[in-house]
PDB file of N, H, CA, C and O in Angstrom:
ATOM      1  N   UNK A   1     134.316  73.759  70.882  1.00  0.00           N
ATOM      2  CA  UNK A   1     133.523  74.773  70.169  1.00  0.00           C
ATOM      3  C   UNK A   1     133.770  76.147  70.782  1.00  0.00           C
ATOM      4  O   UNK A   1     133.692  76.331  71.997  1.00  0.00           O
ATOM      5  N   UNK A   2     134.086  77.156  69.864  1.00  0.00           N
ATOM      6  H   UNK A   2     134.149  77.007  68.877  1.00  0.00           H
ATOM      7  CA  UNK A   2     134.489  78.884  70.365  1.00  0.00           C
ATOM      8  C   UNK A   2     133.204  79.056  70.199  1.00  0.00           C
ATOM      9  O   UNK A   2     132.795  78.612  69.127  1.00  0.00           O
ATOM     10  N   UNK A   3     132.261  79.638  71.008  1.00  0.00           N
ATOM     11  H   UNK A   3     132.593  80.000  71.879  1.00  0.00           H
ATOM     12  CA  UNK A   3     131.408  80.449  71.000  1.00  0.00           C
ATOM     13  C   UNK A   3     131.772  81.645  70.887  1.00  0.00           C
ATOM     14  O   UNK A   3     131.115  82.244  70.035  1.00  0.00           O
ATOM     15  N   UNK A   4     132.444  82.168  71.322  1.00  0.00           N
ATOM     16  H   UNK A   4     132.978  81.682  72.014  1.00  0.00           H
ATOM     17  CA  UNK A   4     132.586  83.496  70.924  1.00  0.00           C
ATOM     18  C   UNK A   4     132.896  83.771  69.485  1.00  0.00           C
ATOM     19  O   UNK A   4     132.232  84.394  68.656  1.00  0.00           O
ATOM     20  N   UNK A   5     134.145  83.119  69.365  1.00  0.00           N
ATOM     21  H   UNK A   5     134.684  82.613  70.038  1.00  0.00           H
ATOM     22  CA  UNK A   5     134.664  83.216  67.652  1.00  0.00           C
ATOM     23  C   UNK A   5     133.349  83.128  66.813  1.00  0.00           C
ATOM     24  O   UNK A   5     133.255  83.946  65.899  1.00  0.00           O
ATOM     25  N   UNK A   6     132.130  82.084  67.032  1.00  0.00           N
ATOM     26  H   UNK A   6     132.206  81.419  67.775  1.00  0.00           H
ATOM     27  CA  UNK A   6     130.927  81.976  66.240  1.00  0.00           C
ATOM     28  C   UNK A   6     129.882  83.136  66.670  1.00  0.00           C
ATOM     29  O   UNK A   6     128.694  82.868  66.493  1.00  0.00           O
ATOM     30  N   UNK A   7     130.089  83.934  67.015  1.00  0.00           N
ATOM     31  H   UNK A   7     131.054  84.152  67.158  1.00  0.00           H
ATOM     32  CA  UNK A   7     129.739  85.079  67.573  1.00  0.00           C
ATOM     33  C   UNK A   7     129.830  86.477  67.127  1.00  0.00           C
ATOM     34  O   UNK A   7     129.064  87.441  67.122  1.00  0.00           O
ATOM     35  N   UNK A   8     131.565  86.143  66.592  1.00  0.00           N
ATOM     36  H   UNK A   8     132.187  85.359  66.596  1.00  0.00           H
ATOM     37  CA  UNK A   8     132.033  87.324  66.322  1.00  0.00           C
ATOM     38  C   UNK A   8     131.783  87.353  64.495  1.00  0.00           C
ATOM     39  O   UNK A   8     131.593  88.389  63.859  1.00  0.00           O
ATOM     40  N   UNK A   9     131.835  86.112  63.965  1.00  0.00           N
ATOM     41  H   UNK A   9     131.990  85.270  64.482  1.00  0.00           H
ATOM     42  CA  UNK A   9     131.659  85.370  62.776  1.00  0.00           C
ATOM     43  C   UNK A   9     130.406  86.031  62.614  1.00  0.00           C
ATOM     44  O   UNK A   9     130.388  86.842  61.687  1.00  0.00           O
ATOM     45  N   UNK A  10     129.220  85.884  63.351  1.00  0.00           N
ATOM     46  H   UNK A  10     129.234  85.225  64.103  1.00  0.00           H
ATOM     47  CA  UNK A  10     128.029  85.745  63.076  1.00  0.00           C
ATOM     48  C   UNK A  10     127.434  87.387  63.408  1.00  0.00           C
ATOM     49  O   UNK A  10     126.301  87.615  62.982  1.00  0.00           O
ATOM     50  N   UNK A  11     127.935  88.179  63.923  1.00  0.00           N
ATOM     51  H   UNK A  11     128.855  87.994  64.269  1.00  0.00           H
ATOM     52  CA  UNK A  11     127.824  89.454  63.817  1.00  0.00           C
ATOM     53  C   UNK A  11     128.335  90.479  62.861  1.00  0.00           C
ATOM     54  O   UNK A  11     127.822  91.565  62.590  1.00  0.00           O
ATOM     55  N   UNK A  12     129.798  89.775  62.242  1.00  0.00           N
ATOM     56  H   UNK A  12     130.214  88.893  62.463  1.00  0.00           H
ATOM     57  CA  UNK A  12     130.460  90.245  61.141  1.00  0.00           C
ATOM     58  C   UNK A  12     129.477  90.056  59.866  1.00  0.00           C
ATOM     59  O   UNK A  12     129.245  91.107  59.269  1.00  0.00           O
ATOM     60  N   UNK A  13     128.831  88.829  59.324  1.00  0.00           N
ATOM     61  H   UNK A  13     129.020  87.975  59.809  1.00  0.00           H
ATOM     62  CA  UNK A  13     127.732  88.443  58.625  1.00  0.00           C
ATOM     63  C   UNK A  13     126.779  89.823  58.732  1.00  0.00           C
ATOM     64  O   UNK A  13     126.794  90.616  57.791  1.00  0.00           O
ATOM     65  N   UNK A  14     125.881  90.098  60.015  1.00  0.00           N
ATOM     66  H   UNK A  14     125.869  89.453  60.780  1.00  0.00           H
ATOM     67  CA  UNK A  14     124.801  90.530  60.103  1.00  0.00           C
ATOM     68  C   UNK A  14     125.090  91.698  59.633  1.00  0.00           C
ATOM     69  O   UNK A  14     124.585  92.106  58.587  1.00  0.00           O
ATOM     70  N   UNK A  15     126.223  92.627  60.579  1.00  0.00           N
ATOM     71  H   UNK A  15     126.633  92.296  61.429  1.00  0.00           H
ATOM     72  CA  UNK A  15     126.506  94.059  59.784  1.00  0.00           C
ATOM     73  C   UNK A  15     126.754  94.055  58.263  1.00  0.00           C
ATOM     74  O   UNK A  15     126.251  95.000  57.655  1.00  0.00           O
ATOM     75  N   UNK A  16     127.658  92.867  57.327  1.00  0.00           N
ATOM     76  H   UNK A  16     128.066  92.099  57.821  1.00  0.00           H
ATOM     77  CA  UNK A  16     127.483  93.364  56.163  1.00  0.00           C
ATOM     78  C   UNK A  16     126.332  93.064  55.752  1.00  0.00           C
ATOM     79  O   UNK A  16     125.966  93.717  54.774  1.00  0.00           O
ATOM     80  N   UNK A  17     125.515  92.193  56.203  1.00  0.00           N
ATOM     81  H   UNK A  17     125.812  91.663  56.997  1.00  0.00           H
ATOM     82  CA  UNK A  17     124.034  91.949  55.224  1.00  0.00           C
ATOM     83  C   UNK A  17     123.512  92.933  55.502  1.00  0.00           C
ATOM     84  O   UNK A  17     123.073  93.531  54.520  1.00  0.00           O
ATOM     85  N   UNK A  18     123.277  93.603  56.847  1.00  0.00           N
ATOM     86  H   UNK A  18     123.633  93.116  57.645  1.00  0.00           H
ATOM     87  CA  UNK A  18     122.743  95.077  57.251  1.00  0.00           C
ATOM     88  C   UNK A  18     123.427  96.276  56.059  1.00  0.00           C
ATOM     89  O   UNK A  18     122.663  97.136  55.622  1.00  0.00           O
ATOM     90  N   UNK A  19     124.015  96.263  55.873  1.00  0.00           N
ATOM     91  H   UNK A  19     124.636  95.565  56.228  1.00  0.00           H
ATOM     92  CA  UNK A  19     124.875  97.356  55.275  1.00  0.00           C
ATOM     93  C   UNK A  19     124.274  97.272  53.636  1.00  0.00           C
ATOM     94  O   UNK A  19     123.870  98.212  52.952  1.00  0.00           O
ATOM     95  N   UNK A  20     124.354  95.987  53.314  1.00  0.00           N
ATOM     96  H   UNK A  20     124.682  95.224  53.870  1.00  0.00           H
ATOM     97  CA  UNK A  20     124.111  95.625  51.667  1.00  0.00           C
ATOM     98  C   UNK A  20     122.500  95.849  51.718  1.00  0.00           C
ATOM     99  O   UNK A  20     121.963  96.509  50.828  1.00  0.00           O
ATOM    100  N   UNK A  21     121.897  95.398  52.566  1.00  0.00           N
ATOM    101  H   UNK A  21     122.333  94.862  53.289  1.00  0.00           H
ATOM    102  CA  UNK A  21     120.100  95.606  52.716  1.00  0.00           C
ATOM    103  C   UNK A  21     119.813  97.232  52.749  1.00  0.00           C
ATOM    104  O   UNK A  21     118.677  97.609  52.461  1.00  0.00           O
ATOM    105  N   UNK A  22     120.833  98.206  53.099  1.00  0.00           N
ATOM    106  H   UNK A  22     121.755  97.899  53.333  1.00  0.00           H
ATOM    107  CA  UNK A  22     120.104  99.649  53.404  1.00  0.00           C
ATOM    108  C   UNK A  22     120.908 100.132  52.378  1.00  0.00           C
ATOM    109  O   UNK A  22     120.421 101.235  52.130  1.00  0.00           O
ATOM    110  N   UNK A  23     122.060  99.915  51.475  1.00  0.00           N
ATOM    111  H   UNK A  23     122.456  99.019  51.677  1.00  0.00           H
ATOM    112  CA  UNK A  23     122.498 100.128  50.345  1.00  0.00           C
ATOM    113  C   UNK A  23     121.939  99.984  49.435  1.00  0.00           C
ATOM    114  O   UNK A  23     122.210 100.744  48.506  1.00  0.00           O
ATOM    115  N   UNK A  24     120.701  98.765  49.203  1.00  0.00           N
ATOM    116  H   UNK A  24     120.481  98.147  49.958  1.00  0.00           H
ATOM    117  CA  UNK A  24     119.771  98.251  48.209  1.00  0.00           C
ATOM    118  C   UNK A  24     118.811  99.346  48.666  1.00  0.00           C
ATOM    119  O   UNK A  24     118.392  99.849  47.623  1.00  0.00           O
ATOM    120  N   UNK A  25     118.401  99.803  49.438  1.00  0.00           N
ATOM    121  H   UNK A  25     118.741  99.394  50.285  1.00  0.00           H
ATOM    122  CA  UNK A  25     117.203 101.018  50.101  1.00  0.00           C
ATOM    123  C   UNK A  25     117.642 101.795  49.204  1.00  0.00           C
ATOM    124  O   UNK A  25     117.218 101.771  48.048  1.00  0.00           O
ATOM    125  N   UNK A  26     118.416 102.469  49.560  1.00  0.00           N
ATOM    126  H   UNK A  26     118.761 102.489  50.498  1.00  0.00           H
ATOM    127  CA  UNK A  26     119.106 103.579  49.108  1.00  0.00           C
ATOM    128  C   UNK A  26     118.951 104.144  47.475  1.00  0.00           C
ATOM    129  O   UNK A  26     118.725 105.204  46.891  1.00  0.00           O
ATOM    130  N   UNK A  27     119.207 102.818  47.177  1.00  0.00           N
ATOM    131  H   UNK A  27     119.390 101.957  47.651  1.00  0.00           H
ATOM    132  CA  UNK A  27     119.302 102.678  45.300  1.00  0.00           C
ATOM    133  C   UNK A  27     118.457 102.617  45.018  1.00  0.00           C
ATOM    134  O   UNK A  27     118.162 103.438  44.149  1.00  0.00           O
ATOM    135  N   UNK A  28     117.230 101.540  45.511  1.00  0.00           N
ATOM    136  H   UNK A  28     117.470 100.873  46.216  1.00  0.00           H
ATOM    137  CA  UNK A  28     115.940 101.453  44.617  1.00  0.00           C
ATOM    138  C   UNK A  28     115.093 102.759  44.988  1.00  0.00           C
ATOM    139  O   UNK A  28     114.237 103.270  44.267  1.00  0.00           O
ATOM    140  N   UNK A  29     115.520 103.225  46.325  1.00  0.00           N
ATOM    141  H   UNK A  29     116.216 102.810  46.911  1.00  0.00           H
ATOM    142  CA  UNK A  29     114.086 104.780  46.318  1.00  0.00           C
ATOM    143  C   UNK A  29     115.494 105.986  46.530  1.00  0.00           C
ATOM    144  O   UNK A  29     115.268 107.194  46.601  1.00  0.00           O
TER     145      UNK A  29
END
């Protein structure tokens, strides 16, 4: 098991959900 690789996986995830969540901000107000 890479922990890191699931790491790097799992931070790549967070920034685009971060990114798509303050993009949805953005639009609805």
């Amino acid at each position: 098991m890479e922990l890191e690789l699931m790491l790097t996986q799992f931070q790549k995830s967070f920034t685009i959900y971060t990114t798509c969540a303050v993009s949805l901000k953005f639009i609805n107000f």
